[in-house]
N, C-alpha and C positions, 0 to 999 in steps of 0.2 A: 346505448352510449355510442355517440360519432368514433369515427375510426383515433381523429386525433386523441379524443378521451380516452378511449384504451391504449392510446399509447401513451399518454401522457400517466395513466395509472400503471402500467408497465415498470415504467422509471420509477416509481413510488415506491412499490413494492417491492424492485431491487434493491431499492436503496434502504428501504427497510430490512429488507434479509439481509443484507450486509452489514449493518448498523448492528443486528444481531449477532453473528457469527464473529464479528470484527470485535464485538465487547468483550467476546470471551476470549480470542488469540491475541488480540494486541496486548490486553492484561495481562496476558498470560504469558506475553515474548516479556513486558517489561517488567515482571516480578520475576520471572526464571531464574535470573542469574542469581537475584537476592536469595531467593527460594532453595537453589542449590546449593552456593554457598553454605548454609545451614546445613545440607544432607552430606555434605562430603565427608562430615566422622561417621557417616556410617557407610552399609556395604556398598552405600550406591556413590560413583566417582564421575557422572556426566561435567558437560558443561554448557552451560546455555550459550555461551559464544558457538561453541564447535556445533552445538544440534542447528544454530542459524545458519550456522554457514554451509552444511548437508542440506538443511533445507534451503537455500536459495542456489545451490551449484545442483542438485537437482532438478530443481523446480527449472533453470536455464536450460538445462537437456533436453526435458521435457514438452519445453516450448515451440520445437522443433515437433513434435506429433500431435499436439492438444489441437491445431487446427482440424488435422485432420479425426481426429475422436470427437470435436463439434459436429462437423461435417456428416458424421456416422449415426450418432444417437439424440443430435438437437443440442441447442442451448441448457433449456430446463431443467433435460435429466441431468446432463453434464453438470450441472449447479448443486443439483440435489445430492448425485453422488459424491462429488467430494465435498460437500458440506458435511457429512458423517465422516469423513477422513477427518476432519476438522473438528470434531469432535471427540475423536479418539486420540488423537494426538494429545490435547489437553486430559483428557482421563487420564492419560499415563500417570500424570503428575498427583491424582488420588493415590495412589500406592507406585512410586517411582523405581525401577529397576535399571541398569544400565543399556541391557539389551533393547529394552523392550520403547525405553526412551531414544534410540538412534535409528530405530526400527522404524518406528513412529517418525519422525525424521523422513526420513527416505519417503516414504507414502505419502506423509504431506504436501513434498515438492511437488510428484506425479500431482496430487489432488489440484494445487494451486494455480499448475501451468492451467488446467482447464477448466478453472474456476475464472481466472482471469480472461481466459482468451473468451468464453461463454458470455463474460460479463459484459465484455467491450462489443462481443457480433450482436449481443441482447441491444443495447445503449445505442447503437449503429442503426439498426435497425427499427427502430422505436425513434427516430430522427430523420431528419430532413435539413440541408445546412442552414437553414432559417431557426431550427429549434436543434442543434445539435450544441451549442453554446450553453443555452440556457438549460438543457437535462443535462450535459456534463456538471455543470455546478450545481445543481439540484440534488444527483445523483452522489457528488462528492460533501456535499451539506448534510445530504442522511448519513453516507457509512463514517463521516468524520466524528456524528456523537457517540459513535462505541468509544471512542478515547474519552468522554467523558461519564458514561455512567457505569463502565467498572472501576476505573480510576477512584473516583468518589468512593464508592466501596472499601477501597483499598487505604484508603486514607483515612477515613473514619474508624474503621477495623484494626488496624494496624495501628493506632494512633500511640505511640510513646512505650513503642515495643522494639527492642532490642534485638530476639531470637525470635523466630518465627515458628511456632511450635507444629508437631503431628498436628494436631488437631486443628488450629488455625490452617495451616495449607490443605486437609483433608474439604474443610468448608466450603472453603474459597474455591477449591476445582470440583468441586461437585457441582457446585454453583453456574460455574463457569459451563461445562457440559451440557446443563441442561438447556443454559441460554443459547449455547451454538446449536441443539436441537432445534429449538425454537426458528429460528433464524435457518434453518433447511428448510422445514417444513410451509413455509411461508413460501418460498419459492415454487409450491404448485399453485398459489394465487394469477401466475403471469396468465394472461390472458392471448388467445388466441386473436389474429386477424387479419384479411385475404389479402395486402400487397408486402409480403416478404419475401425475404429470400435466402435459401440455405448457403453460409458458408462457402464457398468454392463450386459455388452452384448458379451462374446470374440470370439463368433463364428461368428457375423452377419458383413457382409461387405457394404463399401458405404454407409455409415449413418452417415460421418462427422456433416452433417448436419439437420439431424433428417428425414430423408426421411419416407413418410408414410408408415406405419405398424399397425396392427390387434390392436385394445385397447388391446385385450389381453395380445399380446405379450409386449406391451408396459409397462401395468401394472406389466408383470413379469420382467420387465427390471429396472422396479423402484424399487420393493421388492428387485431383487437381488442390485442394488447400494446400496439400506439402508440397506442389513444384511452386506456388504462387508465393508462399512463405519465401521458398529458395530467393524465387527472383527480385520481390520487393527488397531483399537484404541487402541487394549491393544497388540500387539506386541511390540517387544524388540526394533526394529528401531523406530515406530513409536512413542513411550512413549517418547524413550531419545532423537530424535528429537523436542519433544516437547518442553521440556526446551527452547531450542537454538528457535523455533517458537516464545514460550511466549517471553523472552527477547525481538525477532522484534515487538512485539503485545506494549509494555513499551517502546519501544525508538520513532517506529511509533507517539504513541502520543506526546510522547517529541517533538521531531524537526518538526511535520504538525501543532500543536495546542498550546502547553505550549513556546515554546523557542518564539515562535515572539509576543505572548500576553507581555511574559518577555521585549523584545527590545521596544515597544510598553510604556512600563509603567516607564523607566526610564528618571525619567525629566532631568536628567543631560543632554543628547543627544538634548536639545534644540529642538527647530521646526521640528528636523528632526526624529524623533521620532517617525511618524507614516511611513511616507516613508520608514523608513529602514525596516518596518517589510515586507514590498516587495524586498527589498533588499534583506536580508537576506534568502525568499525564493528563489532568483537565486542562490545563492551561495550555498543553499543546492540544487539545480538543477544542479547546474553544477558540485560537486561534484557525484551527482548518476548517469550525462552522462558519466563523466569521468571514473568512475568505474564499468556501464553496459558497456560501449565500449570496454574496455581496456581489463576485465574478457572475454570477449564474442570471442575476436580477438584469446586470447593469450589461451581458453580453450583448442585448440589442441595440442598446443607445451608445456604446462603445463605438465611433468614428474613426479609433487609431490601431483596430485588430488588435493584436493581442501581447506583445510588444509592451505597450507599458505594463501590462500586468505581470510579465516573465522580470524587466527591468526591478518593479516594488519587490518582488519574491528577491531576487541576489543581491538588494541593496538591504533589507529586511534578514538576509541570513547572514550577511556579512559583520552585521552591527550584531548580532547573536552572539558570534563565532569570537568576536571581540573582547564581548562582557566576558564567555564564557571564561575564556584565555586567561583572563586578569581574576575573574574569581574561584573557578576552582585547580584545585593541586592538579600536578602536574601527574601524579603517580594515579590516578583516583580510576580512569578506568581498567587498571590492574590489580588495585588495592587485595589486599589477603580480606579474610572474614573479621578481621578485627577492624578495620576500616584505616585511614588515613589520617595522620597529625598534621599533615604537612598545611602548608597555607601558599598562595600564588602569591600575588603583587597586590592583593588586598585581602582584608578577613573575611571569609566566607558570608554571603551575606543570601539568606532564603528569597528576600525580596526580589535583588538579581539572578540570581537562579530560577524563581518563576516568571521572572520578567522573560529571559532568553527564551525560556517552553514556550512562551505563548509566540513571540517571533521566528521560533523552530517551526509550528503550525503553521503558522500566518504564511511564512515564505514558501513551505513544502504546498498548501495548498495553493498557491499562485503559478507551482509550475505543473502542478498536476493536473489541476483543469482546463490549462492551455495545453498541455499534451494530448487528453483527451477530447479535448476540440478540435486542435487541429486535424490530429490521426483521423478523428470520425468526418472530417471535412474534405480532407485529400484524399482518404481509402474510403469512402461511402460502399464502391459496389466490392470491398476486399477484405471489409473489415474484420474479420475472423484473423487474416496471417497477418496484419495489418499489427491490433493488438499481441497476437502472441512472440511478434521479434519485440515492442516494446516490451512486452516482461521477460524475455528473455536476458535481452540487454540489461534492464534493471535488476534483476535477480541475479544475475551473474557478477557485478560489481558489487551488490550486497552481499551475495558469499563471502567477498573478496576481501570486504571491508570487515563484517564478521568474522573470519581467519586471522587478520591481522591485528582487532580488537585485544586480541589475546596478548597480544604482547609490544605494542606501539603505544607510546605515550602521548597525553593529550594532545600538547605542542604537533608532533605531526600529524595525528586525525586530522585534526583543524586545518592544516595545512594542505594537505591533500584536498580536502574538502574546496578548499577556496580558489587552488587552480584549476581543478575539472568545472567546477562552478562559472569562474571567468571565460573560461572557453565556449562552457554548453551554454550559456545566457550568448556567446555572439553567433554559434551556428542557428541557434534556435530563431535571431533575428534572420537572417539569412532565407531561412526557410519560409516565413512567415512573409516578408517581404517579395520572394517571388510566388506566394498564393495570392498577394494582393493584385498582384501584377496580373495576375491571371486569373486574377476574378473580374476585375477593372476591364480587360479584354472583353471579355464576353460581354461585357456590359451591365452585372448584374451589382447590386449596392454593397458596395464591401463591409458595410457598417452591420450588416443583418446577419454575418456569418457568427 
């Protein structure tokens, strides 16, 4: 196989272990809160809000050393070991304790900062700004149908079920488990091949995947990704991309954890009420196929970079944020275990509520794949601290917004959402506009990035 073909099956195969692992945590962040709900008449008193918001205020700390733990042990293994953190985390929920669920928490984050930062120096590396567009949305096409084939699941199983019993959540997270197994072990599929380059390392070659080297030099490869992380943080692209990051950091939590707890809690929807909250996750699944595919196809014949695609994403979650407003209650993402009488400015309507899932996807995958294009297009030879301040930043306002899930009513979610939104949608032009500039300079086709 040519070098591009192993790279090109690189991304595949990411994108399939994540597709894996991703069916069984996203399921699992969007049934939690229903999930516990039910458990709290007995010993166990968690809560899926507060265990997200430890996992993503961790997972931000931690983003700060994952460059360098890349740097140390490779991408691969880095992928594979917290893939079993990801694993266990959802076990909890086969026999749920409270310790043992915050615990799980904490590990998580650790596992995720260097799941993500692995993922991005993997994608980086396996690229070339010619083909970094088109594996961003390739990449973001496979892990986007974990949201739809556990959701389905969830939907069919749960179908006109009220309480969710032992035995129904025992299923379902065994389930889940063994699919996040599955989706580790696939990650020693990546393939080795001789023009890479380790992490915080730009001279050394063939160490996609962490190939033995001296502790020493190792050690110096960690120090330099942690000062390189430092310094990319207060530059001009990376601040004002930050914004447009936080914003995915705020919506992330919306559409994985608040919006289906929201479907979930309104009684009007009859029996079906807990099913749709699987529903609704295909619908934002197939919204983020739709829009990793489509950006990923069309990144080469694209003449205006990437701009309108960030544009369709805030115009697309805006008109979400809309419908939502007007159709569900206002009390809903607090609602007690009995759920919500209340009704907005129309009668709860499932139609419109799976309508918004699928434009919650559609938009979130429009800024995600321009994020991961452009990061992998400006940071090519950094990519390792490159990614891990993006997920820091996103993880740290998903804490944020998780924390505050708990007790903020729909009106200012939303609200919140659509000022950070207006702002990151103009630095993100900002940003994007002088890469063109300075692609255009060198002379190379701006249309190919």
């Amino acid at each position: 196989m040519s070098s591009e073909g192993k790279k090109l099956f690189n991304i595949i195969i990411l994108g399939v272990s994540f597709m894996f692992i991703f069916t069984a945590f996203q399921t699992c962040g969007n049934i939690a809160q229903t999930v516990i709900t039910n458990l709290n008449n007995t010993d166990f008193h968690g809560s899926g809000y507060t265990s997200m918001s430890i996992i993503y205020g961790v997972l931000s700390a931690s983003n700060l050393i994952s460059p360098s733990v890349v740097a140390i042990v490779g991408p691969q293994f880095s992928m594979v070991v917290s893939g079993i953190f990801y694993s266990l985390y959802i076990a909890v929920f086969i026999q749920p304790t409270t310790w043992a669920f915050y615990t799980a928490s904490v590990f998580i984050g650790i596992a995720a900062a260097v799941l993500w930062t692995a993922q991005g120096n993997c994608l980086t590396l396996n690229s070339d700004e010619n083909t970094i567009g088109r594996n961003s949305g390739v990449f973001w096409a496979l892990l986007q149908f974990s949201l739809f084939f556990g959701n389905l699941y969830i939907y069919f199983a749960w179908q006109g079920k009220t309480y969710i019993s032992e035995s129904d959540r025992r299923t379902v997270f065994i389930a889940l488990t063994v699919i996040s197994l599955v989706g580790t072990v696939l990650f020693f599929l990546i393939r080795k091949h001789e023009d890479t380059k380790a992490p915080g390392d730009e001279d050394s070659t063939n160490e996609i995947l962490g190939e033995s080297s001296s502790a020493r030099n190792k050690m110096m490869r960690a120090v330099a990704a942690f000062k390189k992380s430092i310094t990319l943080s207060f530059t001009k692209e990376m601040m004002l991309l930050s914004v447009t990051t936080a914003y995915t950091g705020l919506e992330l939590t919306f559409f994985s954890g608040v919006y289906g707890t929201c479907i979930g809690a309104v009684n009007r929807f009859g029996s079906e009420e807990k099913s749709l909250i699987g529903l609704s996750g295909i619908f934002i699944g197939v919204g983020e196929i739709l829009g990793g595919g489509i950006f990923g196809l069309l990144s080469k014949n694209s003449r205006f970079g990437r701009n309108p695609v960030v544009m369709l994403g805030i115009l697309v979650h805006f008109i979400a944020f809309y419908l939502i407003f007007f159709n569900m209650p206002n009390d809903a993402p607090i609602a007690p275990m009995e759920g919500t009488d209340q009704v907005a400015y129309m009668i709860p309507s499932k139609e419109v509520a799976m309508l918004c899932s699928f434009l919650l996807g559609l938009g979130d995958s429009c800024f995600n794949t321009q994020l991961l294009s452009i990061l992998g297009f400006l940071y090519s030879e950094d990519s390792a601290p490159a990614f891990a301040i993006f997920k820091f930043v996103q993880s740290i306002c998903a804490a944020v917004a998780y924390f505050y899930s708990n007790y903020f009513l729909l009106q200012w979610q939303l609200l919140i959402m659509v000022i950070v939104g207006f702002f990151g949608t103009i630095t993100f032009f900002t940003v994007e506009w002088e890469a063109a500039a300075a692609q255009a300079a060198r002379g190379s086709d701006y249309s190919s990035i």
